[in-house]
N, C-alpha and C positions, 0 to 999 in steps of 0.2 A: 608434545615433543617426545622423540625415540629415547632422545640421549641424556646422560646424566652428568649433564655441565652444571653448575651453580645457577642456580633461580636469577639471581641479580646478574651474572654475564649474560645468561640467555635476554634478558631483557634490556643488556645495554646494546646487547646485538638485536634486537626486536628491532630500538630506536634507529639505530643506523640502518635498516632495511627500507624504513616505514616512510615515504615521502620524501626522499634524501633533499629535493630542491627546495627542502623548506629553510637548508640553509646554502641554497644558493644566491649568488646576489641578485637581490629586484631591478628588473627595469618596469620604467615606467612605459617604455615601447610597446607596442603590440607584439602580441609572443606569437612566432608563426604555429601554426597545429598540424600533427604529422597525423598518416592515413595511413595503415595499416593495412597490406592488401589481406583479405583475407576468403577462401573457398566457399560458396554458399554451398549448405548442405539440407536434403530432405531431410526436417526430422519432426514427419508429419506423425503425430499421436492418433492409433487405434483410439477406438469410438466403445467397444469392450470393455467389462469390468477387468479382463485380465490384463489390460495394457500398460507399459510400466508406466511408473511414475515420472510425470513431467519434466523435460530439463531446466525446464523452465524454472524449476522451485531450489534450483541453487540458492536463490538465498538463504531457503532453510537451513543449508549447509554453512553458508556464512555466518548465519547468527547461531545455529548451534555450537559452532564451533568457538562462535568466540569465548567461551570458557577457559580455553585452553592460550589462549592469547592474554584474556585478562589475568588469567592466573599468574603469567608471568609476569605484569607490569604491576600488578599487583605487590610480588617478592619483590621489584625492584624498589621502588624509591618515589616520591611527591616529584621527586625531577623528572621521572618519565613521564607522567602524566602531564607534568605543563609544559615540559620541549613537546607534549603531541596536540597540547590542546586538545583534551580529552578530560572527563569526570575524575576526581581525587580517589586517591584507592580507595579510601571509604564507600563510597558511592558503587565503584568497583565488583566488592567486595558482594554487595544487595544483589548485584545483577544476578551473581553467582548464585543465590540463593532464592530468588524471587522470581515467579513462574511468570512465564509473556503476557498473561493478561492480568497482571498488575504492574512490570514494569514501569507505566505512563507514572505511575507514583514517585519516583526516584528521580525523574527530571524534571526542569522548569516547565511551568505551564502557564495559557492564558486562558482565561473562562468566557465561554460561549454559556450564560446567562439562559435559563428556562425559558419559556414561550408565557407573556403577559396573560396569553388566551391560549392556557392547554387546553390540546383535543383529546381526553383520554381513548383510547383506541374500543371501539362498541367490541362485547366480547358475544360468544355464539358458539358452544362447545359443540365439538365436533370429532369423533374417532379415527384415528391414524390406521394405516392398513397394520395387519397383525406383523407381516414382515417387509422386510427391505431386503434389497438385494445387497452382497456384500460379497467382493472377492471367491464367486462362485458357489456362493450359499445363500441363503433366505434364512436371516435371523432376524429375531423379534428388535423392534423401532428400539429400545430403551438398551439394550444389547450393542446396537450401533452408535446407542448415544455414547455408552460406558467406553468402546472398544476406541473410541476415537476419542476420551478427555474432552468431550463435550461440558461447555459450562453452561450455555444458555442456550436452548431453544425454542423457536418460537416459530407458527404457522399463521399467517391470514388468509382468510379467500375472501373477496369478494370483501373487502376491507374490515371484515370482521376476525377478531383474535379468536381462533378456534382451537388453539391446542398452544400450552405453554408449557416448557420444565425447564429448573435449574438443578444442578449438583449440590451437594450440600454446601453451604456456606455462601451462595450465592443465590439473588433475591432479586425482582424487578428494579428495584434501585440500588443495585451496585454497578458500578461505572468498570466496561472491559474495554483492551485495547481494541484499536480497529486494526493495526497493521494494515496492511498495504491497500485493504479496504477503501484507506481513505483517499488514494489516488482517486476513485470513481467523485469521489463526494468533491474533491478539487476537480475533476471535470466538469463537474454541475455548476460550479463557479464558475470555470470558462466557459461554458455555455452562454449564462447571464449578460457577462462581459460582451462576446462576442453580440449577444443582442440588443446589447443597450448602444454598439456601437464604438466601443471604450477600448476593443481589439479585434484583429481579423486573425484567421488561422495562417494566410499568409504574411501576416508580419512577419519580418527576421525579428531571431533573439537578440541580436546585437543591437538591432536598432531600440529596443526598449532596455537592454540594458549595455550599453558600450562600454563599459568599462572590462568587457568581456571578448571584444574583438582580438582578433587575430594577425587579421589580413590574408587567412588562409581558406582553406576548405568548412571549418569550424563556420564561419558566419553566414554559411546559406544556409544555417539549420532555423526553420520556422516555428509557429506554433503548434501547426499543423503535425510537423516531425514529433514534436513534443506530447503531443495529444495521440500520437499513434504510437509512439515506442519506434520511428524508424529515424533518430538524430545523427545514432551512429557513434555518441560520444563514448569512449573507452573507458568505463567508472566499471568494473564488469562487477557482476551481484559473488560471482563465487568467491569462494574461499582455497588461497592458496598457502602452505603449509610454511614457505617460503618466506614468506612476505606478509604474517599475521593479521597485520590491521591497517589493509590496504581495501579500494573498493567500498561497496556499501557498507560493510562492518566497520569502516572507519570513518562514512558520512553520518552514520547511524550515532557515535561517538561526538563527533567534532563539536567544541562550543564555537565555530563560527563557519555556518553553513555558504554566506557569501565566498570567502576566500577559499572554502573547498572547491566550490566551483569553479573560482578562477586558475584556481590550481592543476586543476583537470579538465583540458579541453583537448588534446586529443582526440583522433577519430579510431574507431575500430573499422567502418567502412563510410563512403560518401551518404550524406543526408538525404531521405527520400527514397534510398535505393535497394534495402530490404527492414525486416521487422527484429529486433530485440529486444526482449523484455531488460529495461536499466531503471533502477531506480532512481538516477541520478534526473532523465528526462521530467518528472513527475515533481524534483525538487525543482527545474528550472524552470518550468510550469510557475507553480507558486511563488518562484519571485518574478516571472514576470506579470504575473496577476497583481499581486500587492504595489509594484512601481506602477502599473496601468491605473489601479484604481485610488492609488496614494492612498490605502488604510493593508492592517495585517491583515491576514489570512481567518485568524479567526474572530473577529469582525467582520467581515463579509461573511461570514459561514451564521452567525447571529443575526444579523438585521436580514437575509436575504435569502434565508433558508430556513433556519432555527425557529424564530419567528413566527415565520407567515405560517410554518406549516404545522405550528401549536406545541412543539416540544414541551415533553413534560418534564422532563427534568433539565436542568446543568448538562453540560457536558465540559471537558478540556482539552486544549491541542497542545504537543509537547513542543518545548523550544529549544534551540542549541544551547541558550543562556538565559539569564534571568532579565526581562523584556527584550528578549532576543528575537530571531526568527522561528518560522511555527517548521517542522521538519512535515513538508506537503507533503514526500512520499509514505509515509507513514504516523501512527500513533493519536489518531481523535481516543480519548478516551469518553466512552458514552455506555448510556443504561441500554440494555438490549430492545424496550419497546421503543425508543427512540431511533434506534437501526430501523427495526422495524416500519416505524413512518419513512423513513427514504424510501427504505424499498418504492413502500405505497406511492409515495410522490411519484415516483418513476411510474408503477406500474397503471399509475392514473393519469399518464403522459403531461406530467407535471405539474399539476393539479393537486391543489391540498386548501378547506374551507373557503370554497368555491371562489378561490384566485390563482391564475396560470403563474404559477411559480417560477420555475424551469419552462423556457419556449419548448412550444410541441416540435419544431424543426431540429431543437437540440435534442430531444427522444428519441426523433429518427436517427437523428444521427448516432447515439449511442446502439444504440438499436440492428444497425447496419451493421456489417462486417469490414471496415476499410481492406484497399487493395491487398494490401501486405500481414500477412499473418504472421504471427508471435510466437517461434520457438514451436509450432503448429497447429497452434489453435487461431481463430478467429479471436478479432480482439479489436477494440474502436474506441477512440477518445476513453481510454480508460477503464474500460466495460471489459469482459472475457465474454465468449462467444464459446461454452464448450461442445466437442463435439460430439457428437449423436443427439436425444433427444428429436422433437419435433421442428429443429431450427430457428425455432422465434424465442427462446429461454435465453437469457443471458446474465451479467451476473460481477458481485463486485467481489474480490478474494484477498485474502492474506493469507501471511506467512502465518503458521501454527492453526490454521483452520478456521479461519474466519470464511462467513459467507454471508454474504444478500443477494437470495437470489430471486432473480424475479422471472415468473412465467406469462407472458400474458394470453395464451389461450386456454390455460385454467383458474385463471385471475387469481393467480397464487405469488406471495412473497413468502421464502423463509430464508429465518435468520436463524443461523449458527455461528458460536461461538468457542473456541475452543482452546486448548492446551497443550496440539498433538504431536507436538516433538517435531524430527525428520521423517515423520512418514506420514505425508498431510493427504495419498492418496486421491488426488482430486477429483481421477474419473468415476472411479468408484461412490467417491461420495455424491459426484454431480444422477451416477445413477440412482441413488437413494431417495434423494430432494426430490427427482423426476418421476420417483413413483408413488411418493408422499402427496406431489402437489397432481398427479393425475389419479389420486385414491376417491376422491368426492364426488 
């Protein structure tokens, strides 16, 4: 904030900005949903380390920013926090203080349970090239790790652990967040779904959860929409100065991720008819998974992934509330060699102790590039597609530097882990990873 109004009025004016129809009267009617015309625009990303930074990674702006939003509701008062339904300023307070990849510690969680039959991953040391490329220079690998708040990283080729580092204070079995990583990992669950039969990509969302209908443009959006980022639903990722804790920064917040939804249905443009990366699609994803298959999110992520494919340690997903819902778009908290085995499931076309985990037709499909591109990248059920590279690399991302990425024509997964603030960089670092996993 510019201005030097009192902490407590800035924050009673937050409340009045932030959701106003949360005190308007409920109907139990279907609420029509309005479409927003809006200009489609090129804003197709160089392939160059010199290219700017994605638009796409507004979020990052979101959630750095929210500092300055919680700061305020913070000076206010316990009554802002529960007219928003939002964490107590205590709780608040941690965010302010507590780096992204320990966040997942502050909110509720459910535990996704070790694998009965860990696989520990065969290790096979192996030297990194001396340099990586980096915003028009060649600096040495550990250089790139430092320049970027790297916490964990980790190389396999050919399913062997060949090169591992953490940062100080960080160790194989410390648990980081995934951030938006774990959208890909809820793909792999709809994947399954759709194989066992349990859903199809063209289901509408309404029909699996109607308490969400309209009667407007909002209920032709499918799974399909949901699984490519083209729904069209108006939750937008950025951050407006305006209107503090509105958007993802305020699903990311909400203890009650259902009625966020129902709260926001809105279009930004018709379903199906181009690409935006929303986090919100990725949360309506995960609840239509969990009502298809009547169990949470992470439960299916244990018996159906976690599991078969030998995890070695725990992991946790975070929830709105305490046995609440798991927030799908974000937040698996997991040990970095357990990243690491996704990757491999994926990059072993879903295959982990010699049982198809993941269907090979759902690999393809990740794998592929759907019609519609993402703010300008390449992007499918989940997966990013970045560009340059040898075109078959693709890859799961978060906010603050997260990565798994997988190559498969140098049978390389890595995993990076990080801390990197607003400047996550991504083409640059997809350069990096690509000269790493074509160095052997």
């Amino acid at each position: 904030m510019s201005d030097h109004r009192p902490a407590v009025e800035a924050a009673d004016e937050a409340v009045e900005a932030v959701d106003t129809d949360q005190n308007a009267p409920q109907d139990s009617g279907p609420e029509p949903a309005t479409t927003r015309a809006v200009e489609p625009t090129d804003r197709a990303v160089a392939a160059s380390r010199s290219a700017k930074p994605r638009t796409r990674r507004v979020l990052r702006r979101t959630l750095i920013a929210l500092p300055v939003a919680l700061g305020v509701l913070v000076a206010g008062s316990y009554t802002t926090t529960t007219l928003l339904d939002i964490p107590s300023p205590p709780t608040l307070v941690q965010l302010l203080t507590t780096e992204p990849s320990r966040q997942g510690d502050l909110f509720a969680t459910r535990t996704i349970p070790a694998s009965a039959t860990p696989a520990p991953l065969p290790v096979h040391n192996e030297p990194l090239p001396a340099t990586v490329p980096w915003k028009g220079e060649r600096v040495p690998v550990e250089q790139f790790l430092t320049t970027t708040h790297t916490n964990a990283f980790l190389v396999l080729r050919n399913g062997r652990l060949t090169h591992e580092w953490y940062r100080n204070g960080v160790g194989p079995t410390t648990r980081l967040s995934s951030w938006s990583a774990a959208k890909s990992v809820v793909s792999l669950l709809a994947g399954q779904a759709i194989e066992q039969g349990r859903l199809r990509e063209d289901d509408r969302l309404v029909d699996i959860l109607p308490q969400l209908k309209t009667g407007g443009a909002y209920d032709a959006i499918t799974v399909r929409d949901l699984l490519d980022m083209t729904s069209g639903v108006d939750v937008p990722e950025n951050y407006n100065e305006h209107y503090p804790l509105t958007g993802t920064a305020r699903m990311y917040l909400t203890r009650d991720l259902p009625a966020f939804a129902h709260d926001h249905r809105d279009l930004q443009f018709p379903p199906g008819s181009q690409g935006a990366y929303r986090s919100i699609d990725t949360e309506l994803l995960g609840q239509v998974l969990a009502k298809a298959q009547g169990r949470p999110l992470a439960d299916l992520l244990a018996d159906n992934i976690w599991a078969p494919m030998g995890a070695q340690d725990s992991a946790t997903w975070n929830l709105d509330r305490d046995n609440g819902h798991e927030k799908a778009y974000c937040c698996i908290n997991a040990t970095p060699r357990d990243y690491a085995k996704l990757g491999q499931l994926v990059l072993n076309n879903g295959r982990a102790q010699s049982k198809q985990i993941i269907p090979l037709a759902w690999i393809k499909r990740i794998a592929t590039p759907a019609p519609h591109k993402v703010d300008g990248w390449g992007y499918s059920a989940q997966w990013w597609h970045p560009p340059g590279g040898n075109g078959k690399d693709y890859s799961a991302l978060g906010v603050y530097g997260q990565y798994i990425y997988v190559d498969p024509v140098s049978r390389t997964v890595v995993v990076k882990l990080s801390d990197y603030g607003d400047q996550q960089d991504e083409q640059e670092t997809f350069d990096a990873l690509r000269t790493i996993a074509h160095s052997g």
